[in-house]
C-alpha positions as CSV (number, residue, x, y, z in Angstrom):
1,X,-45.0,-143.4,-12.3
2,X,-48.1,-143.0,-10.1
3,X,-45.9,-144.6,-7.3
4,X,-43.6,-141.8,-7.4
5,X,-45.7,-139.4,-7.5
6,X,-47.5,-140.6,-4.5
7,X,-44.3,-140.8,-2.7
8,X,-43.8,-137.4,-3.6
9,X,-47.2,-136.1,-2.2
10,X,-46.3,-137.8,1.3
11,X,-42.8,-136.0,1.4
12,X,-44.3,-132.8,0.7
13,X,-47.0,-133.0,3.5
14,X,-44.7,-134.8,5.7
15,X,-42.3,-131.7,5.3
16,X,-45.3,-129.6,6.0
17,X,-46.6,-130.9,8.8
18,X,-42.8,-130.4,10.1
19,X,-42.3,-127.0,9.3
20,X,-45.9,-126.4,11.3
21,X,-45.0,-127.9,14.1
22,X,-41.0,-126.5,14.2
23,X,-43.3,-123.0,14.0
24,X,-45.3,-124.0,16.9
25,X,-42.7,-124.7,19.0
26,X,-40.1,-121.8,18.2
27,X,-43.3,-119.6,18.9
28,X,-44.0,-121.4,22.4
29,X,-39.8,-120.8,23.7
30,X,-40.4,-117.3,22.8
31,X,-43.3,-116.5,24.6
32,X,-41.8,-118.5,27.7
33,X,-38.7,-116.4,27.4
34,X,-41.1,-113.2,27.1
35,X,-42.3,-113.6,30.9
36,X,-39.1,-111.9,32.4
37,X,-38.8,-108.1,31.7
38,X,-35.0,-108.0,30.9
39,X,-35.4,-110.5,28.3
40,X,-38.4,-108.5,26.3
41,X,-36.8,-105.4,26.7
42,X,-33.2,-106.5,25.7
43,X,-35.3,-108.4,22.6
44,X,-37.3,-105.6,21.7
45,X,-34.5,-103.0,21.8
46,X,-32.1,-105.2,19.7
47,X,-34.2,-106.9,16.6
48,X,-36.4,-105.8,14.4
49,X,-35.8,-104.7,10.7
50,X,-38.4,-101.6,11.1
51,X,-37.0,-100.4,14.5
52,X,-36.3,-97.2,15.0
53,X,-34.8,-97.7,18.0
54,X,-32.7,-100.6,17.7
55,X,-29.8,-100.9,19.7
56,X,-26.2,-102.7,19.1
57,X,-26.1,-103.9,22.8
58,X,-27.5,-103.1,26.1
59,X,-25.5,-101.7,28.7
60,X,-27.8,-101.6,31.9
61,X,-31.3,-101.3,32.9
62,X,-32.6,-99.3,35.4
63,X,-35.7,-100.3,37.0
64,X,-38.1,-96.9,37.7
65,X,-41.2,-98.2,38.3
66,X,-43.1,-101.2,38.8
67,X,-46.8,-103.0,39.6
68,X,-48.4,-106.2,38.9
69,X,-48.8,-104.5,35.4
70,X,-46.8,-102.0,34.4
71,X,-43.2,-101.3,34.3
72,X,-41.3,-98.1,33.6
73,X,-37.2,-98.9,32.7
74,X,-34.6,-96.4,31.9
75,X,-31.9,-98.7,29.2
76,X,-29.0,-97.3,27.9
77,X,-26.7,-99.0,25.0
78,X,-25.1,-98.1,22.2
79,X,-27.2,-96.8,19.2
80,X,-27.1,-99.9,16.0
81,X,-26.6,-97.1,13.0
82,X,-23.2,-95.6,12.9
83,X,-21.5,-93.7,14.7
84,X,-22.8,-96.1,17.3
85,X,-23.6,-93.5,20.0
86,X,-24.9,-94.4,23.3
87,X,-28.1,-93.7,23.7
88,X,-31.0,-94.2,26.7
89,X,-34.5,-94.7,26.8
90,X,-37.6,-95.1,28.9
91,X,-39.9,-97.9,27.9
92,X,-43.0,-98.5,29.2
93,X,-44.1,-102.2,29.8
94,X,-46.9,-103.8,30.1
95,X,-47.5,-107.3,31.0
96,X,-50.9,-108.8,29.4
97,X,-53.5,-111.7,31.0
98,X,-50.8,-114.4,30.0
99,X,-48.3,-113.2,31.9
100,X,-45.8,-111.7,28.8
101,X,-44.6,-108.2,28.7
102,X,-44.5,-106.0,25.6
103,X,-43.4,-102.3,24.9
104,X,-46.1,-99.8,25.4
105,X,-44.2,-97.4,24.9
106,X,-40.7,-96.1,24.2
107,X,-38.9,-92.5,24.1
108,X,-36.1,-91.1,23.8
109,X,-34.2,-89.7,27.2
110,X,-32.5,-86.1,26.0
111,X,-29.2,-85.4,26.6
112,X,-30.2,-82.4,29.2
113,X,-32.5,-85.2,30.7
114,X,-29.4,-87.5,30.9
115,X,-27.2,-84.6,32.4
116,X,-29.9,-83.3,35.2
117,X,-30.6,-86.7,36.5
118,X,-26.5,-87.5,37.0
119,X,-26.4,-83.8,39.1
């Protein structure tokens, strides 16, 4: 019986130790992939259970303004709730000492904005 149970104890690290490690690594690809700007915009625009802002799809970027640390995009896709319309916004970016950009901040483009900048 005690063999079992020691068996059992070993598994259950075993799978812990695993899981940590799986953890580790899924965090590591994410911050590598969190270097570009498309790729942390498009990721923060389209996950996210809390987002307010969440987007279906992207359909283009526009780039407005960029340094070494910041980065002002225009992105327009279509809205996630229905009736799925398209929608624009301009995030602000910022890229920290490692080298991985996150949204600073992000508004809302109105339509009269939208209309005045196509004129």
């Amino acid at each position: 019986m005690k063999k079992n149970s020691k068996h059992k104890n070993t598994l259950i690290v075993f799978f812990c130790i695993l899981v940590f490690i799986l953890i580790i690594v899924i965090h590591n690809i994410q911050n590598s992939k969190n270097t570009d700007i498309n790729y942390s915009a498009k990721h923060y625009l389209t996950t996210g259970f809390f987002n307010n802002y969440k987007l279906y799809n992207v359909d283009y970027y526009h780039l407005v303004f960029s340094d070494t640390k910041i980065a002002i995009l225009e992105v327009q896709g279509m809205e996630y709730k229905v009736p799925h319309k398209t929608v624009k916004y301009r995030m602000i970016m910022q890229k920290n000492s490692e080298g991985l950009w996150s949204v600073k901040t992000l508004e809302p483009l109105s339509y009269l904005e939208n209309v005045n900048k196509s004129n």
